[in-house]
GURO-905723 format. One record per residue: x, y, z of N, C-alpha, C in turn; residue in three letters; residue number from 1. Coordinates in pm, 1 decimal, always signed. Each point is the difference from the previous one (the first is absolute). Layout:
REM GURO-905723
+----------+----------+----------+----------+----------+----------+----------+----------+----------+------+-----+
|      npx |      npy |      npz |     capx |     capy |     capz |      cpx |      cpy |      cpz | rest |  nr |
+----------+----------+----------+----------+----------+----------+----------+----------+----------+------+-----+
|        X |        Y |        Z |        X |        Y |        Z |        X |        Y |        Z |  ALA | NUM |
...
+----------+----------+----------+----------+----------+----------+----------+----------+----------+------+-----+
***
This chain:
REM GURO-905723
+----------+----------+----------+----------+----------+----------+----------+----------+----------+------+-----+
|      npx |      npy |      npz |     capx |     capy |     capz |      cpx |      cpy |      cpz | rest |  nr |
+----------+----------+----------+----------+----------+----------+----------+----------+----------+------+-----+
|    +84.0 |   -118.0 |     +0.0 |    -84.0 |   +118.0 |     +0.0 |    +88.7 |   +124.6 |     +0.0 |  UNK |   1 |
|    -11.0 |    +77.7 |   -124.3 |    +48.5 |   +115.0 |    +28.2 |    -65.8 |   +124.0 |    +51.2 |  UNK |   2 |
|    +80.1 |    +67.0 |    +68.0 |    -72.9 |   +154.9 |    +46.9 |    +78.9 |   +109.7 |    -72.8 |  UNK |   3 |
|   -146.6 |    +84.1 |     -5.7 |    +63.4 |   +111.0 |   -101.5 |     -6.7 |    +91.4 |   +101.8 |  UNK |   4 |
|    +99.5 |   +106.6 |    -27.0 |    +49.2 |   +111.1 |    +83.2 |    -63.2 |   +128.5 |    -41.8 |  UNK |   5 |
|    -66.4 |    +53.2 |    +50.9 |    -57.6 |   +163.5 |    -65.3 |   +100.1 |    +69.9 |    +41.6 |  UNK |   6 |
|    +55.3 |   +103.2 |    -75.9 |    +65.7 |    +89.6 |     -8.8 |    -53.0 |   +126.0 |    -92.1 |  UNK |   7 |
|    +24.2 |    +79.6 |   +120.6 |    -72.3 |   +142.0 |    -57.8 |   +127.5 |    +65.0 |    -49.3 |  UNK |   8 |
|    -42.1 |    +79.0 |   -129.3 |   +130.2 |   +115.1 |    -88.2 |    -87.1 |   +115.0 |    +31.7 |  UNK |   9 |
|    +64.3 |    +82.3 |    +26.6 |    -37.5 |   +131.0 |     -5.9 |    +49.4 |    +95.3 |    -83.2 |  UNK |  10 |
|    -69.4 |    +20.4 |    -85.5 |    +59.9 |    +51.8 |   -115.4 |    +48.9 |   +222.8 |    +39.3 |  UNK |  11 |
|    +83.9 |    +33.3 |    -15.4 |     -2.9 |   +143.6 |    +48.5 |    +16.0 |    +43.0 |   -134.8 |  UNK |  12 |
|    -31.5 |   +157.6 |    +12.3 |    -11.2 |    +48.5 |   -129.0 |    +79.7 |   +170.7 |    +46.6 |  UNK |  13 |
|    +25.1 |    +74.3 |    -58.6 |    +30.0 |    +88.6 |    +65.9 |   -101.6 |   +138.4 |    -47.9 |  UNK |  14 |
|    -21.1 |    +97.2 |    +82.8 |   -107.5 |    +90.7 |    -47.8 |    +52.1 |   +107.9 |    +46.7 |  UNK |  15 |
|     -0.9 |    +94.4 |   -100.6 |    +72.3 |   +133.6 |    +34.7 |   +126.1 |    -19.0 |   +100.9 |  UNK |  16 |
|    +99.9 |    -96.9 |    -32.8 |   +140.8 |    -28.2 |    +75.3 |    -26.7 |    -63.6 |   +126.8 |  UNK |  17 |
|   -126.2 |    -48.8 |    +23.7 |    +37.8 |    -37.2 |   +131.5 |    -89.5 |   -205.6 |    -26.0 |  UNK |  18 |
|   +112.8 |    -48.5 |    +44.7 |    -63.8 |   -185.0 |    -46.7 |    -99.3 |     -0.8 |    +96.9 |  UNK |  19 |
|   -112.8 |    -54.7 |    -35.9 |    -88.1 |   -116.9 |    +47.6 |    -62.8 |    -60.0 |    -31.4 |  UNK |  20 |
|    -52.6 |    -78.2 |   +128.1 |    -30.3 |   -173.1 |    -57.0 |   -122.9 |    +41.8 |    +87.8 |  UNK |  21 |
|    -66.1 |   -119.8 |    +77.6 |   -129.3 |    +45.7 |   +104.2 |    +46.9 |   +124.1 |    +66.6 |  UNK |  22 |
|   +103.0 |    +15.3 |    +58.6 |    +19.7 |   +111.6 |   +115.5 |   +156.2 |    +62.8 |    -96.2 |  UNK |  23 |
|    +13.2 |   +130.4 |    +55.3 |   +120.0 |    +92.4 |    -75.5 |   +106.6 |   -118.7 |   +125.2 |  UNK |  24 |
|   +126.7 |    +11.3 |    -59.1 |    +92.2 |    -81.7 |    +95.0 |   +120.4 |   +127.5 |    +20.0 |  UNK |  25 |
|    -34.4 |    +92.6 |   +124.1 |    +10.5 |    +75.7 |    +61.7 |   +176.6 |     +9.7 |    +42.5 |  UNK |  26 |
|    +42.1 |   -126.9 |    +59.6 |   +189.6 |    -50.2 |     -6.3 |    +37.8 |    +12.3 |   -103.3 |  UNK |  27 |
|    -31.2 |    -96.0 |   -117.7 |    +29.6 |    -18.0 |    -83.8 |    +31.1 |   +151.8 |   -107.4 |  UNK |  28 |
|   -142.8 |    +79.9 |     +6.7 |    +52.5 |   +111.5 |    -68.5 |    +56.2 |   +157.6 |    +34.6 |  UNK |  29 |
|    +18.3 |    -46.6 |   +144.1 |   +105.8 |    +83.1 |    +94.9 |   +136.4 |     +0.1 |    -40.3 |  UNK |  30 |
|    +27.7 |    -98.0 |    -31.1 |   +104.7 |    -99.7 |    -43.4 |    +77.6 |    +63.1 |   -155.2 |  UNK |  31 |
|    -93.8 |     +6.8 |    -57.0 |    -24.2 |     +8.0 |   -119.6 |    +67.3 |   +167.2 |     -1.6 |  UNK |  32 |
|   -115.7 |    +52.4 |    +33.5 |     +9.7 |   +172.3 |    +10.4 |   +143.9 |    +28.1 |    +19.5 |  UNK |  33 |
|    +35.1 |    -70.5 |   +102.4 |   +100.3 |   +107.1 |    +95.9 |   +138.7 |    -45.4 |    -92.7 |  UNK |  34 |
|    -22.3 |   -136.7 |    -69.5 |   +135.8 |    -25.9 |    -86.4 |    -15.9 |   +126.6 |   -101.7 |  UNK |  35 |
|   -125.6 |     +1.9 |    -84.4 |    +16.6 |    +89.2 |   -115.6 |    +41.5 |   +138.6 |    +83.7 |  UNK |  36 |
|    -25.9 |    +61.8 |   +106.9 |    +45.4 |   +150.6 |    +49.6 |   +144.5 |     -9.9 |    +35.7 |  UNK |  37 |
|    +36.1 |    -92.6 |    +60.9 |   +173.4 |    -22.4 |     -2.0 |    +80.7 |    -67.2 |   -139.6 |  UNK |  38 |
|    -95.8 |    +43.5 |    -54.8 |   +136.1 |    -61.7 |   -128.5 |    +73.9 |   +149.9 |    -80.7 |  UNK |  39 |
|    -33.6 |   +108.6 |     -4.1 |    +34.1 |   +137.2 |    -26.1 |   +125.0 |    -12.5 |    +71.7 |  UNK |  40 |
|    +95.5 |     +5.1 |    -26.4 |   +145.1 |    +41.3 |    +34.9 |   +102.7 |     -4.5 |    -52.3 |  UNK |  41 |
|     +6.6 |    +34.1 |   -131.1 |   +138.7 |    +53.0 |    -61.5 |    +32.9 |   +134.0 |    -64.0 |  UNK |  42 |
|    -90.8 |   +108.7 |    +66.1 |    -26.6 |   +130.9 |    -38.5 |    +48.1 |    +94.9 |    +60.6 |  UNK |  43 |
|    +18.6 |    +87.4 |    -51.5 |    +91.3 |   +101.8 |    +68.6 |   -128.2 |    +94.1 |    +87.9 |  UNK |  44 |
|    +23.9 |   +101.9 |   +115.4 |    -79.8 |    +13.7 |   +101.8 |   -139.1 |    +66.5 |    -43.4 |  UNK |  45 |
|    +13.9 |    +75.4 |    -60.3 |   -103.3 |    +85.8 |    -62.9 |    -74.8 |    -46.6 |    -92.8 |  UNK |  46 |
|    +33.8 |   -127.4 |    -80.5 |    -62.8 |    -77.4 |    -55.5 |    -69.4 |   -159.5 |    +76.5 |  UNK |  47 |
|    +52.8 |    -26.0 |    +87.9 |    -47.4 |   -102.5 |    +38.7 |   -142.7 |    +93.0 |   +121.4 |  UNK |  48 |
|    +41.7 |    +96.6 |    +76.8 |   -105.6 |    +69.5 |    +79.4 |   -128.4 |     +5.8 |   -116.2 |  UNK |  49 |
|    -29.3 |    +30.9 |   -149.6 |    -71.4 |     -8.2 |    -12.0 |    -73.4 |   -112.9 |    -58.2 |  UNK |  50 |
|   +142.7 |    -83.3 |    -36.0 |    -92.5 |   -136.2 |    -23.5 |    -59.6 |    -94.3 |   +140.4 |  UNK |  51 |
|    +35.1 |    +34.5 |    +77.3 |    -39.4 |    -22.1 |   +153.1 |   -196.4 |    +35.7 |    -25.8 |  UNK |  52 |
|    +17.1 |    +99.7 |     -4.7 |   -138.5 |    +83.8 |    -52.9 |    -64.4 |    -67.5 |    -76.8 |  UNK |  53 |
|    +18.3 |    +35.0 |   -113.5 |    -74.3 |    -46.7 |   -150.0 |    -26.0 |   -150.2 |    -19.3 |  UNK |  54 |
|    +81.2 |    -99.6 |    +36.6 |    -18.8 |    -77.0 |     +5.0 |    -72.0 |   -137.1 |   +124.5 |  UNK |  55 |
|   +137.6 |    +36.5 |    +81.9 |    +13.7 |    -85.2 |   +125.2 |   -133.5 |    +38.5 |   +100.7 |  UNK |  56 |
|    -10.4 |    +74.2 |    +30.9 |   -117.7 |    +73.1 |    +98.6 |   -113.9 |    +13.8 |    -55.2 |  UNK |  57 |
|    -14.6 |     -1.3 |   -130.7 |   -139.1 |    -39.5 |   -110.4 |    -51.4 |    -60.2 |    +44.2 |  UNK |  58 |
|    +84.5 |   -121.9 |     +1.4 |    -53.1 |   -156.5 |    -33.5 |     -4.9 |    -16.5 |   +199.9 |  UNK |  59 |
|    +36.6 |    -11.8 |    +69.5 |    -30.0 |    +29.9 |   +112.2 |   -116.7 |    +76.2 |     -5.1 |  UNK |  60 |
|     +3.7 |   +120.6 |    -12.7 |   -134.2 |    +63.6 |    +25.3 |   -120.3 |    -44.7 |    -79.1 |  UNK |  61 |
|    -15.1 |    -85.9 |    -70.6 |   -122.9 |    -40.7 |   -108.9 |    -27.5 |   -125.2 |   +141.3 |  UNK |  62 |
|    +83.0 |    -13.4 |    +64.9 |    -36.3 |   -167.5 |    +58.6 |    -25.1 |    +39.0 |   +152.6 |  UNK |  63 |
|    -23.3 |    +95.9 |    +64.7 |    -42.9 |    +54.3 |   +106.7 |   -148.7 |    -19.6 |    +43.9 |  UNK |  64 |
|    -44.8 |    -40.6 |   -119.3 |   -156.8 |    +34.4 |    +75.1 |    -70.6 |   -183.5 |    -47.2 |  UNK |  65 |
|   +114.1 |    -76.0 |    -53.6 |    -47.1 |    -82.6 |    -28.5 |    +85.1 |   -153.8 |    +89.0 |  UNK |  66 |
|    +97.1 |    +41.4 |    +18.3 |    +97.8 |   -104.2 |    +98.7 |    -21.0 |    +50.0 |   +128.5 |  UNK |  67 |
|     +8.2 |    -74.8 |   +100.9 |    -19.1 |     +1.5 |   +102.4 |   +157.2 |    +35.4 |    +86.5 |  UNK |  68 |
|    +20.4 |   +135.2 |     +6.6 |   +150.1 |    +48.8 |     +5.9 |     +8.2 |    +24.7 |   +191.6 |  UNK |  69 |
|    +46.2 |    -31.7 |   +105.5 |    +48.0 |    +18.4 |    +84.2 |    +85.7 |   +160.1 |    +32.9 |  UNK |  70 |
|    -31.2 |    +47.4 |    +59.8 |    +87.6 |   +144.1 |    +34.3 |   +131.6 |    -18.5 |    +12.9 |  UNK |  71 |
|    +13.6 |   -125.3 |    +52.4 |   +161.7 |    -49.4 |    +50.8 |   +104.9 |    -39.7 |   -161.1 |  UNK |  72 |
|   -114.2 |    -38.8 |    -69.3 |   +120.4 |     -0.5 |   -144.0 |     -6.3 |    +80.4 |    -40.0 |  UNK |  73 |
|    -98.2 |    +78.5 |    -35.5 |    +22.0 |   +159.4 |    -46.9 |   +132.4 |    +88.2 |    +51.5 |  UNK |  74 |
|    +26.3 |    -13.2 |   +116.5 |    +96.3 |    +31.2 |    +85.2 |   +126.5 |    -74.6 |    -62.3 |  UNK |  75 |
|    -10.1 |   -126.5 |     +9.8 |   +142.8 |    -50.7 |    -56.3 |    +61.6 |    +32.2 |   -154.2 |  UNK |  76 |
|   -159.1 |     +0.8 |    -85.4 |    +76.6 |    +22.8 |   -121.6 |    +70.8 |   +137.3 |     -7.4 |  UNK |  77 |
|    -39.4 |   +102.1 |   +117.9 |    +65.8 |   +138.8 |    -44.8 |   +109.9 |    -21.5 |    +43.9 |  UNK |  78 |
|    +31.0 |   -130.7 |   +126.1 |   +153.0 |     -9.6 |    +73.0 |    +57.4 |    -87.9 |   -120.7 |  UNK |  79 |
|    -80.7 |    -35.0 |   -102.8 |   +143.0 |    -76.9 |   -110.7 |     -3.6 |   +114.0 |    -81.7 |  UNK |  80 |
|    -87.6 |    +65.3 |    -56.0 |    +53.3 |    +92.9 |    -53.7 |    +81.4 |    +90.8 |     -8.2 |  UNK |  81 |
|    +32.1 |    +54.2 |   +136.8 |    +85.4 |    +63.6 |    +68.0 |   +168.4 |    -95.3 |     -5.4 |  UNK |  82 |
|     +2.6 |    -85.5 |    +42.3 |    +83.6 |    -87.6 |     +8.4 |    +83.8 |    -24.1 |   -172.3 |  UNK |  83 |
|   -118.3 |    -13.3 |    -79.3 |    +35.8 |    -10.0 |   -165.2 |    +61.4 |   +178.1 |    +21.0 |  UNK |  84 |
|    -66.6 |    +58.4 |    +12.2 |    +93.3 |   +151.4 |    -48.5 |   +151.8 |     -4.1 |    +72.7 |  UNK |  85 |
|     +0.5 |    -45.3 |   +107.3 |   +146.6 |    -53.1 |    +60.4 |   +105.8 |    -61.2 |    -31.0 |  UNK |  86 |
|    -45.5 |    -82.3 |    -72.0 |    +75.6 |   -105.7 |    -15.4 |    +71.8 |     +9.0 |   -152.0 |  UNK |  87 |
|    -92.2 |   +120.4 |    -89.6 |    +31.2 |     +6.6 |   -149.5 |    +59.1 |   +156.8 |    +45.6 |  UNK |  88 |
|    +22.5 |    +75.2 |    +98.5 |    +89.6 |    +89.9 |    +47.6 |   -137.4 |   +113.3 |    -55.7 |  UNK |  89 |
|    -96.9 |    +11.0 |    +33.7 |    -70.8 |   +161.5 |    -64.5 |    -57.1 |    +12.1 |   +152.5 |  UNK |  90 |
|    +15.7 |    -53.4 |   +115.7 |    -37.0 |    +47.0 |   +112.6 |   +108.0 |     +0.4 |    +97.5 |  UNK |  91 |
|    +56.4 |   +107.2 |    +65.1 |    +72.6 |    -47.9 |    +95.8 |    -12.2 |    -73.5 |   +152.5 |  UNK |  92 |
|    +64.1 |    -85.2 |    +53.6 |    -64.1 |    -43.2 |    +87.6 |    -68.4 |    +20.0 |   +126.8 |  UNK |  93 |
|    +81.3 |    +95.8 |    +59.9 |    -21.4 |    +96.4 |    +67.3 |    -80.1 |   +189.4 |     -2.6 |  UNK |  94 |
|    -19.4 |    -86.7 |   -180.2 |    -66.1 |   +187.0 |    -21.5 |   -135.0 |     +2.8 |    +61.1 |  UNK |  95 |
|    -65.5 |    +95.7 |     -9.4 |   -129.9 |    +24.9 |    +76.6 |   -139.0 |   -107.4 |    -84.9 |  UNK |  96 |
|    -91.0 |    -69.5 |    +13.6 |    -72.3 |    -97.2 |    -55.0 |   -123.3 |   +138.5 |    -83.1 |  UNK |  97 |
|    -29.7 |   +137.3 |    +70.7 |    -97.5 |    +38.3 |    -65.0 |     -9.5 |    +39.5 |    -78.7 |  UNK |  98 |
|   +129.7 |    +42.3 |    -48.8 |    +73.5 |    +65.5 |   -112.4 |    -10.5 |    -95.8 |   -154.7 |  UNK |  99 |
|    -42.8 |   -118.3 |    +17.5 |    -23.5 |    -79.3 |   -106.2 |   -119.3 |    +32.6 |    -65.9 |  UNK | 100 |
|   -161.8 |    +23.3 |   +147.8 |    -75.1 |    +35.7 |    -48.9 |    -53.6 |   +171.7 |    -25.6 |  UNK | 101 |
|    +57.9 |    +44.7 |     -3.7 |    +21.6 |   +169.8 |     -8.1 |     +5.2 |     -4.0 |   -137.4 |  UNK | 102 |
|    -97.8 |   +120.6 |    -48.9 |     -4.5 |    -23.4 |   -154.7 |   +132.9 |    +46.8 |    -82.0 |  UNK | 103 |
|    +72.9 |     +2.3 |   -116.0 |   +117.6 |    +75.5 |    -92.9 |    -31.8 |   +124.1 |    +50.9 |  UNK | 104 |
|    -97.6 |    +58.1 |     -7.8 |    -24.5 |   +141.1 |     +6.2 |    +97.5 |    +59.3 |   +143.8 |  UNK | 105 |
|     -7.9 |    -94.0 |   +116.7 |    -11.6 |    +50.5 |    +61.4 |   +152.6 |    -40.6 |    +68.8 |  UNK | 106 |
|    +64.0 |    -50.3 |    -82.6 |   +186.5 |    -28.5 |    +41.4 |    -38.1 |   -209.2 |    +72.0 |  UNK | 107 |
|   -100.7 |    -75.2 |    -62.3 |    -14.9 |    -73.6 |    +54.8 |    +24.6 |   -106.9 |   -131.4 |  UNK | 108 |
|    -40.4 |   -160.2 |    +15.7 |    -10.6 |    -58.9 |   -123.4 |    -98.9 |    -48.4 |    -97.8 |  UNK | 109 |
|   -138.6 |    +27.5 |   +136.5 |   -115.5 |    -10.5 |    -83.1 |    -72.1 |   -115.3 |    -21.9 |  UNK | 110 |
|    +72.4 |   -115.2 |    +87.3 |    -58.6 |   -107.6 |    +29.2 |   -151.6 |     -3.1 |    +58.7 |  UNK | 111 |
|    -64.3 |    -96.1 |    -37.0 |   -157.3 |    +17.0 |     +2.6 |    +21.7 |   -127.7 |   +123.0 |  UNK | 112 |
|    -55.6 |    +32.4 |   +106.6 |    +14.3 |    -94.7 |   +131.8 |   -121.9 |   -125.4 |    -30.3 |  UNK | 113 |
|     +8.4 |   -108.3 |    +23.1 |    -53.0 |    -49.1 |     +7.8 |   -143.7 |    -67.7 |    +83.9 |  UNK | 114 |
|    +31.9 |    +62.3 |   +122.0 |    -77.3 |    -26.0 |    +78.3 |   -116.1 |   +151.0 |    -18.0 |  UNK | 115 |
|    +24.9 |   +105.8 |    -11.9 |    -91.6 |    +96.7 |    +14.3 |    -61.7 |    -19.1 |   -164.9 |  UNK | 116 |
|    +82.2 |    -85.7 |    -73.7 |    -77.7 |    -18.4 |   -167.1 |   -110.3 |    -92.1 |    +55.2 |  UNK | 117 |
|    +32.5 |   -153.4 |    +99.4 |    -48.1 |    -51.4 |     +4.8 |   -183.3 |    +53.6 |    +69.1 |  UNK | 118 |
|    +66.6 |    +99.2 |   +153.7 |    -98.1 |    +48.7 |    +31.3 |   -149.1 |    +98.1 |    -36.7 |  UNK | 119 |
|    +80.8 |    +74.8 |   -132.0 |    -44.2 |    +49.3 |    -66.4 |   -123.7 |    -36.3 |   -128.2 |  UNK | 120 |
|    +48.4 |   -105.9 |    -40.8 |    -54.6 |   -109.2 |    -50.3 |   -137.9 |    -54.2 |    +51.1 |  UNK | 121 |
|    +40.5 |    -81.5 |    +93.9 |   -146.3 |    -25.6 |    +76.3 |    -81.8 |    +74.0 |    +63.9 |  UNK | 122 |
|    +17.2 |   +159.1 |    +14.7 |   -105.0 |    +49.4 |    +79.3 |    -94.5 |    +46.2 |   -133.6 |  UNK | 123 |
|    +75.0 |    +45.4 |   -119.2 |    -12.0 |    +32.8 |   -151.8 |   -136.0 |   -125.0 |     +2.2 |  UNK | 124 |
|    +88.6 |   -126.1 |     -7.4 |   -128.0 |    -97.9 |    -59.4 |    -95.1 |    -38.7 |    +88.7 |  UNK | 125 |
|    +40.0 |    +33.5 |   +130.9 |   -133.1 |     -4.4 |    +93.6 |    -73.4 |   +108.5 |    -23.6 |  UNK | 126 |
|    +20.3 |   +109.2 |    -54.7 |   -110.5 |   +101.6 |     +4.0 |    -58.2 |    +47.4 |   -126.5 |  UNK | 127 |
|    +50.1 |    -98.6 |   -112.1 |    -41.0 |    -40.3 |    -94.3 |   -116.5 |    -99.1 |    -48.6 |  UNK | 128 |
|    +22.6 |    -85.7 |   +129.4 |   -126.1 |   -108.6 |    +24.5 |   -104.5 |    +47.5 |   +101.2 |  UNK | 129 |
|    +45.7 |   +113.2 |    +86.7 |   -153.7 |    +57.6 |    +62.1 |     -8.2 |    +70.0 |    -71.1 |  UNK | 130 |
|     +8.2 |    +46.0 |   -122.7 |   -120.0 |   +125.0 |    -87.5 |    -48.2 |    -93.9 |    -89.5 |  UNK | 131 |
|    +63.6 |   -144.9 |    -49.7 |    -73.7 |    -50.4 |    -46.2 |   -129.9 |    -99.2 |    +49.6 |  UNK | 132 |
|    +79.7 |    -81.8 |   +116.2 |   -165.5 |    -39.3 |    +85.0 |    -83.6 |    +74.5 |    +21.7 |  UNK | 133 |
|     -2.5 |   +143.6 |     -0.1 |   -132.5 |    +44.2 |    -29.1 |    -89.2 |     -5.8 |   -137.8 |  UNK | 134 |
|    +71.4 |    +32.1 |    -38.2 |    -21.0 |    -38.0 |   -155.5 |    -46.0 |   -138.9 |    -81.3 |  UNK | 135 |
|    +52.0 |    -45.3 |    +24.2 |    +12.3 |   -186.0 |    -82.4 |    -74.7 |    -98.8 |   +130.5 |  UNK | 136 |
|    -98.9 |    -14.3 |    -42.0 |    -92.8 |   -104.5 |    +67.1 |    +73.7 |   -165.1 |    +43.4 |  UNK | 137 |
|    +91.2 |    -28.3 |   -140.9 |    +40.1 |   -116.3 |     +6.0 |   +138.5 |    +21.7 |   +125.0 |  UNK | 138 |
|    +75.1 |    +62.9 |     -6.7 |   +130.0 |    +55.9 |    +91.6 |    -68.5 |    -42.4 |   +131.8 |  UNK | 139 |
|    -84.3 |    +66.8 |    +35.8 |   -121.0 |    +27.5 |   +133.0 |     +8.6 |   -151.6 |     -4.7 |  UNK | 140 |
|    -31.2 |    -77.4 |    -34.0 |    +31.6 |   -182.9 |    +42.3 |   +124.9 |    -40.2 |     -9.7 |  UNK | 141 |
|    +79.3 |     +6.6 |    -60.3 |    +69.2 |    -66.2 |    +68.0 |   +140.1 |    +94.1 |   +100.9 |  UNK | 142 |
|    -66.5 |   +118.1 |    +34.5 |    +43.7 |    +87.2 |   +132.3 |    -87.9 |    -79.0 |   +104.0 |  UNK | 143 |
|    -92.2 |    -56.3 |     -8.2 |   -122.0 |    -65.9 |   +143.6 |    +87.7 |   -172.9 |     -9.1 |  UNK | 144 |
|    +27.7 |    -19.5 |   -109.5 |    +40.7 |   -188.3 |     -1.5 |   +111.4 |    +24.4 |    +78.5 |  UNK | 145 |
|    +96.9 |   +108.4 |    -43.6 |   +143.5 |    +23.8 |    +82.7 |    -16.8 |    +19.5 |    +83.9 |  UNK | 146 |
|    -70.5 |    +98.4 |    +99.9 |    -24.2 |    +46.6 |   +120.1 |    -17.7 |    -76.8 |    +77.9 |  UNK | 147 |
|    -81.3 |   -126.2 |    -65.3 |    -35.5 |   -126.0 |   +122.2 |    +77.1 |    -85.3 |    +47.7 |  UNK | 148 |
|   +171.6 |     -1.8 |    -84.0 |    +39.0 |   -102.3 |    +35.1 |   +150.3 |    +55.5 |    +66.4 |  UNK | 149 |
|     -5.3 |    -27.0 |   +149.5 |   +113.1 |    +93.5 |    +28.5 |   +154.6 |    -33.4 |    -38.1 |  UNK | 150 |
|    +44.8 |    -73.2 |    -89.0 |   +135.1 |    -48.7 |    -34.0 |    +13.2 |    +39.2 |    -73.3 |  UNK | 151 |
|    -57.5 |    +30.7 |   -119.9 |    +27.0 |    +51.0 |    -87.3 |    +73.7 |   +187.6 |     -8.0 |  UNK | 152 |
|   +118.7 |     +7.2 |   -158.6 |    +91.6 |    +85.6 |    +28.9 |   -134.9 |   +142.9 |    -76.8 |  UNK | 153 |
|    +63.6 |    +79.3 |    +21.7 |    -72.2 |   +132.9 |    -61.2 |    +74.7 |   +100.5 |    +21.7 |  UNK | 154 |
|    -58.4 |    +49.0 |    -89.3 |    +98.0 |   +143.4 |    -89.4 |    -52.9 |   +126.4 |   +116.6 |  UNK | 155 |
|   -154.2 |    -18.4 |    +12.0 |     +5.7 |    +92.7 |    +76.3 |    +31.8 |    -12.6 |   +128.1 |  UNK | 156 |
|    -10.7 |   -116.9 |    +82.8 |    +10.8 |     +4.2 |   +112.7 |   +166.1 |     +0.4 |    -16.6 |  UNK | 157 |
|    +66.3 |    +12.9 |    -54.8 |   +166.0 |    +28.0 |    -32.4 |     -1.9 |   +156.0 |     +5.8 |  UNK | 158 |
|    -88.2 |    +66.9 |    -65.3 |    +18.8 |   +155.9 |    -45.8 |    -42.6 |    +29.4 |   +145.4 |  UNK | 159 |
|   -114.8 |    -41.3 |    +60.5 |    +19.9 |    +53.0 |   +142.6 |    +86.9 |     -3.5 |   +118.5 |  UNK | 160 |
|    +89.1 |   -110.2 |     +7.1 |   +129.5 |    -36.8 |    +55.6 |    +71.1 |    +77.8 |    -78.9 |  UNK | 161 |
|    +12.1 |     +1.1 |    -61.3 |    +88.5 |   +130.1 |   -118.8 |    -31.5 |   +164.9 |    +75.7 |  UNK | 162 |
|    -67.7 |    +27.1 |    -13.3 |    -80.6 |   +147.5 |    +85.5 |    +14.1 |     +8.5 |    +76.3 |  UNK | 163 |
|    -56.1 |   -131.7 |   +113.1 |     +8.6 |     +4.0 |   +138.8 |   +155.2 |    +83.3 |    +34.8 |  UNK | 164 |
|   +103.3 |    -72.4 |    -73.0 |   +142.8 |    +38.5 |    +80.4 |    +56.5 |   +119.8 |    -40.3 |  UNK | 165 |
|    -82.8 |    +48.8 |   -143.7 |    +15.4 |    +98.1 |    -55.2 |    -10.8 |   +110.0 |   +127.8 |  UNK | 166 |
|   -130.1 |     +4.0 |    +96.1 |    -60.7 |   +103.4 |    +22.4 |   +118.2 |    +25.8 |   +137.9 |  UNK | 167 |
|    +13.2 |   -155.7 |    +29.2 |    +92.4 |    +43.9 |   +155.7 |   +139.6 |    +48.4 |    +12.9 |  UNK | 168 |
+----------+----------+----------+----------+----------+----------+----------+----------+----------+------+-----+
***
């Protein structure tokens, strides 16, 4: 007698850059991200600061409201970033850290921080989705399906932890 084995494939597809299959796989394209933002480094300073920008922090910032991002890596990727300007000599080690994000204008380098992009981001798309739940009947459900289930991650209840620390 043989037994047959079910085995499920999950097929992923990718949609607007980000893979999924039943559920977005959240490690996996953390993973992903943070290789493509550290691969920029054979540029001289003024050119890599804005491919930092244009590129690297794009693609980061397109995936803010859709990955489930921790404050604590937000934090680290600005400590590798920092670390990458070190190590390719356009930061000194001991120079002052704010001075990276201080715009050209202003005797600085114009680095776009990551964490206040990040913060910035979600209060943006949280208050993007309360002018539209008023609006869009269908939104209005599944804001009540989310609400009920307390594990689940959210953008806004992020943008208010976002605010909250803002205000103190």
């Amino acid at each position: 007698m043989s037994y047959l084995t079910s085995t499920v494939i999950y097929r992923r597809c990718k949609y607007l850059g980000i893979e999924e299959s039943e559920c977005i796989q959240h490690q996996q394209m953390k993973e992903g991200l943070l290789k493509v933002y550290m691969r920029i480094s054979k540029l001289n300073a003024k050119n890599k600061i804005t491919a930092f920008e244009a590129l690297a922090v794009a693609i980061l910032r397109y995936s803010f409201g859709s990955i489930n991002w921790r404050l604590e890596e937000i934090k680290k990727i600005d400590r590798k970033t920092r670390t990458v300007l070190k190590v390719y000599k356009m930061h000194h080690p001991k120079a002052d850290i704010g001075r990276l994000y201080v715009k050209m204008k202003g005797g600085g380098r114009g680095l776009l921080q990551i964490e206040a992009t990040y913060k910035a981001e979600i209060i943006s798309i949280a208050e993007y989705l309360s002018i539209k739940y008023a609006e869009d009947q269908f939104l209005n459900i599944v804001k009540s399906e989310y609400s009920n289930q307390p594990n689940m991650n959210s953008t806004i209840k992020a943008a208010a932890k976002v605010a909250e620390a803002c205000n103190q």
